[in-house]
C-alpha positions in Angstrom: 0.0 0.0 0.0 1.3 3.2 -1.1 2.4 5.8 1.8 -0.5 8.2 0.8 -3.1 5.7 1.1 -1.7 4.2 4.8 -1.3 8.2 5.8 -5.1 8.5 4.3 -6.2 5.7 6.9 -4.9 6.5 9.8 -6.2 10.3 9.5 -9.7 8.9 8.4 -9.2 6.4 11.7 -7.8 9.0 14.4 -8.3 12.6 13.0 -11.2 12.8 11.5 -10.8 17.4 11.3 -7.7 16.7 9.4 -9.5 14.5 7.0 -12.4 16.9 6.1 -9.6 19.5 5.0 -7.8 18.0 3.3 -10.4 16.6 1.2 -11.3 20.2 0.6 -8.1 21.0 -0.6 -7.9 18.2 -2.7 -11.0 18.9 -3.9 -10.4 22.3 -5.2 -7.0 21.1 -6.5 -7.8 18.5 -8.3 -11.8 19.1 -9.5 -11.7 16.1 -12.4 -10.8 13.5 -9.9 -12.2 12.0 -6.6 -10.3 11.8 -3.7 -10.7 8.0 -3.6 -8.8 8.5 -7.1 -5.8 10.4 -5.6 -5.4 8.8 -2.9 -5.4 4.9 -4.2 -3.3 6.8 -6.8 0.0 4.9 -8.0 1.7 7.8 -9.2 4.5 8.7 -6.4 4.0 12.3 -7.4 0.0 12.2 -6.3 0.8 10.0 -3.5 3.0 13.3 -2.0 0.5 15.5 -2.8 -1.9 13.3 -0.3 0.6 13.0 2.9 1.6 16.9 1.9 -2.2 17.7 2.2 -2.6 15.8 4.9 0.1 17.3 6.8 -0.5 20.6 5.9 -4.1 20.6 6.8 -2.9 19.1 11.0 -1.9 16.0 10.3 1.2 15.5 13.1 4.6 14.9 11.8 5.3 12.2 14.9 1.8 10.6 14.5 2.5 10.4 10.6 5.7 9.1 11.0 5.1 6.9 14.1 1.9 5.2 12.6 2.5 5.0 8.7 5.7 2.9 9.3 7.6 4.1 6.5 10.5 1.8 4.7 13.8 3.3 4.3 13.2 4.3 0.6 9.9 6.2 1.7 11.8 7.8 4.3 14.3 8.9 2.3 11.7 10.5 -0.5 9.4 12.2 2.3 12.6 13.7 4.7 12.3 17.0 3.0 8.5 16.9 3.1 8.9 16.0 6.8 11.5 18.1 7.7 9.2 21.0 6.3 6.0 20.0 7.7 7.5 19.5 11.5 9.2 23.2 11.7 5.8 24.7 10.0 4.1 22.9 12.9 6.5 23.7 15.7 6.1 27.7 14.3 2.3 27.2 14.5 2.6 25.9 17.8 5.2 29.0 19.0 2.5 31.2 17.3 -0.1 30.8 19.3 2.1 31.6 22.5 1.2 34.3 24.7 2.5 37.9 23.3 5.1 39.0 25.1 5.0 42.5 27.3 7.9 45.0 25.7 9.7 47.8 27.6 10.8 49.4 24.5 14.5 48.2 25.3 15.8 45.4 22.9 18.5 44.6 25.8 16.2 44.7 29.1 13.5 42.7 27.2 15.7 40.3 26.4 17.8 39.7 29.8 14.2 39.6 31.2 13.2 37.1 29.4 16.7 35.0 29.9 16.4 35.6 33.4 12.5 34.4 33.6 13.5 31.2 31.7 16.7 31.0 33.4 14.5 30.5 36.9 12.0 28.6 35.3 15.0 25.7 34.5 16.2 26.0 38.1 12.7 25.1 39.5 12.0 22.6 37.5 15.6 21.1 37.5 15.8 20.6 33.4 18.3 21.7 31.0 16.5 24.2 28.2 16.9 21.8 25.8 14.4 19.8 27.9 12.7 23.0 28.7 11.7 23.9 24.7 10.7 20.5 24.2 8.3 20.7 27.3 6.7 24.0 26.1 6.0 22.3 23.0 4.4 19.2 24.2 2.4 21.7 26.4 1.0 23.5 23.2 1.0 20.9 21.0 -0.5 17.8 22.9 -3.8 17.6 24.5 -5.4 16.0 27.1 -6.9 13.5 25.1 -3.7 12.4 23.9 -2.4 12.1 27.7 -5.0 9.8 28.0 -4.5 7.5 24.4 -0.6 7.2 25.9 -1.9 6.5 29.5 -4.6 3.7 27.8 -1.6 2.6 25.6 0.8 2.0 28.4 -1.8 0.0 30.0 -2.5 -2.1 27.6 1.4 -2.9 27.3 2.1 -3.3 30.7 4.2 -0.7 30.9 4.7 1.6 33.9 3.6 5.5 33.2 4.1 8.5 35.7 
């Protein structure tokens, strides 16, 4: 099964939001075909088109990656694709951070700000590559997810904190 068709059936199976948009793009991209056409597709160039409008309409990098299982060839042909979508998701994600408060002073904003994060690793005892990664997750994964790993764990056996 091609790459776009397993990234097609997980998205129709666990992110159903993802699904409806990108059959809208598809849609208006591609008006003499279906969708079922693209995406059972064996053209390599339709078959990015799919996982690239499936990732740009939400689609999570890790989740794609994690769940479509692909080979070494696939991964080879999709690292720029992937590589693209995961820093256009991690700016999304920075985005919608709180706006920062401005003195007017490049300098004294920014050893505020160095100083507030600089205390923020002390309390919580991680280094800031940790610390970035964290503030990610937080905006990035949601409770529901928590609970899919916490169910998963289970299920394995395997001990969860």
């Amino acid at each position: 099964m091609a790459v776009g068709s397993r990234a097609w059936d997980y998205a129709v199976k666990y992110a159903p939001s993802v699904v409806n948009k990108a059959k809208e793009i598809l849609a208006r991209s591609s008006p003499d075909k279906s969708v079922e056409q693209l995406v059972n597709s064996k053209s390599a160039t339709t078959q990015a088109v799919v996982v690239k409008t499936l990732l740009d309409s939400g689609l999570p990098v890790h989740e794609f990656v994690r769940q479509v299982q692909l080979t070494a060839d696939e991964a080879r042909q999709y690292a720029q694709m992937i590589a693209s979508a995961m820093v256009k998701q991690r700016d999304a994600v920075d985005s919608r951070q709180t706006p920062e408060t401005s003195t007017g002073d490049v300098e004294v904003d920014r050893t505020v700000r160095n100083v507030e994060i600089e205390d923020m690793l002390d309390l919580l005892g991680v280094s800031s590559d940790n610390y970035a990664t964290l503030l990610r997750c937080l905006n990035s994964h949601t409770s529901n997810d928590v609970e899919k790993f916490q169910l998963d764990r289970q299920i394995r056996r395997q001990a969860y904190r």
